[in-house]
C-alpha positions as semicolon CSV with decimal commas, in nm:
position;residue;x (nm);y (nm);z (nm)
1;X;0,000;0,000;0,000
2;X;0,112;0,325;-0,109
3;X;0,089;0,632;0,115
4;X;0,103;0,952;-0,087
5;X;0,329;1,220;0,186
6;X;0,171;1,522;0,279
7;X;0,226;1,848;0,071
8;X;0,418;2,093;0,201
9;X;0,462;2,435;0,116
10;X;0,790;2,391;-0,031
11;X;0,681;2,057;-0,202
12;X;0,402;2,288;-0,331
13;X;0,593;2,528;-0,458
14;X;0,854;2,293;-0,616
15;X;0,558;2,095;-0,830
16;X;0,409;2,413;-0,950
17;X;0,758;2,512;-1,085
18;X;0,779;2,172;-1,266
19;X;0,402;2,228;-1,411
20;X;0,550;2,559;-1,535
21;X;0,246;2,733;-1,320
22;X;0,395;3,124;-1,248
23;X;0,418;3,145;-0,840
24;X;0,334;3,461;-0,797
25;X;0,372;3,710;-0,500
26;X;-0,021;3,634;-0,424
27;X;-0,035;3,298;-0,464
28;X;0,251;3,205;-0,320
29;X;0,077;3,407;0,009
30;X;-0,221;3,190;-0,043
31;X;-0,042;2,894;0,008
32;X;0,131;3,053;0,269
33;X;-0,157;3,128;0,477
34;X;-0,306;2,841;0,411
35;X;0,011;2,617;0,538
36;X;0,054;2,864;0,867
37;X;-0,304;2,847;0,952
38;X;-0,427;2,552;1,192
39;X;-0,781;2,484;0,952
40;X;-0,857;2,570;0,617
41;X;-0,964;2,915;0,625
42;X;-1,264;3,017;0,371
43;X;-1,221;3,265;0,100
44;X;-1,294;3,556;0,292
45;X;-1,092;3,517;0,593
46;X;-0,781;3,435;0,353
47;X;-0,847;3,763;0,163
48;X;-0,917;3,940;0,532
49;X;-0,509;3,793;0,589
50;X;-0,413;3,880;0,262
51;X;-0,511;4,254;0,258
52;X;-0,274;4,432;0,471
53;X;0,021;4,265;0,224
54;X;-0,205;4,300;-0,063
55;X;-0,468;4,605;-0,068
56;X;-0,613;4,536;-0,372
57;X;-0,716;4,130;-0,360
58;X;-1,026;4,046;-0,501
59;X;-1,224;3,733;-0,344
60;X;-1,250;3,589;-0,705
61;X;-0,889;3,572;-0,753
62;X;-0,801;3,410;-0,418
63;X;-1,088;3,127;-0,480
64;X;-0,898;3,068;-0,806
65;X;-0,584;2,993;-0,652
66;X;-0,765;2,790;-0,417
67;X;-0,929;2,611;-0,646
68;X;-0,593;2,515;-0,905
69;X;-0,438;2,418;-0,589
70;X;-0,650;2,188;-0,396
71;X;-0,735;2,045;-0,750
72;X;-0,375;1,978;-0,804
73;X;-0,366;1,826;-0,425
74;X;-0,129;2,111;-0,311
75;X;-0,311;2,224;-0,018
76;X;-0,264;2,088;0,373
77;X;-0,610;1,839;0,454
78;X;-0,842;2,002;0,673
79;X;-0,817;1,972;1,010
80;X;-1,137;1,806;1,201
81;X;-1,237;2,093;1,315
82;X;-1,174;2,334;1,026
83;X;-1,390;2,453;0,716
84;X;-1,384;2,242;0,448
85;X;-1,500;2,499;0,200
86;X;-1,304;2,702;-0,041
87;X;-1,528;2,990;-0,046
């Protein structure tokens, strides 16, 4: 039985570089925040982090980096007692 390890942030990082996937300033924060935090926060409370850095974030944009990345399986499992949502 195979057990796939779980993501890190820097194992994140690395497999977006080899899928050629830019890592921007903001999404690299995204999957910052969402590595630091103890649950999975939702959309809006990652935007409410991400504002003083970024001033300008839009909720849409921050649920599209969500989205690539738990699609890819980049993101940390939610914790029991987390949100599961991504927005």
């Amino acid at each position: 039985m195979h057990i796939e390890p779980k993501p890190t942030l820097a194992s994140a990082a690395a497999r977006l570089d080899q899928l050629h996937i830019r890592l921007t300033p903001l999404r690299f924060a995204v999957l910052e925040t969402m590595y630091a935090l103890p649950s999975r926060p939702s959309v809006d409370a990652l935007v409410r982090h991400l504002r003083p850095r970024f001033p300008r974030v839009s909720a849409t944009t921050v649920r599209n980096a969500v989205h690539v990345f738990d699609k890819m399986g980049l993101l940390p499992a939610p914790s029991a007692g987390g949100s599961s949502q991504a927005g």
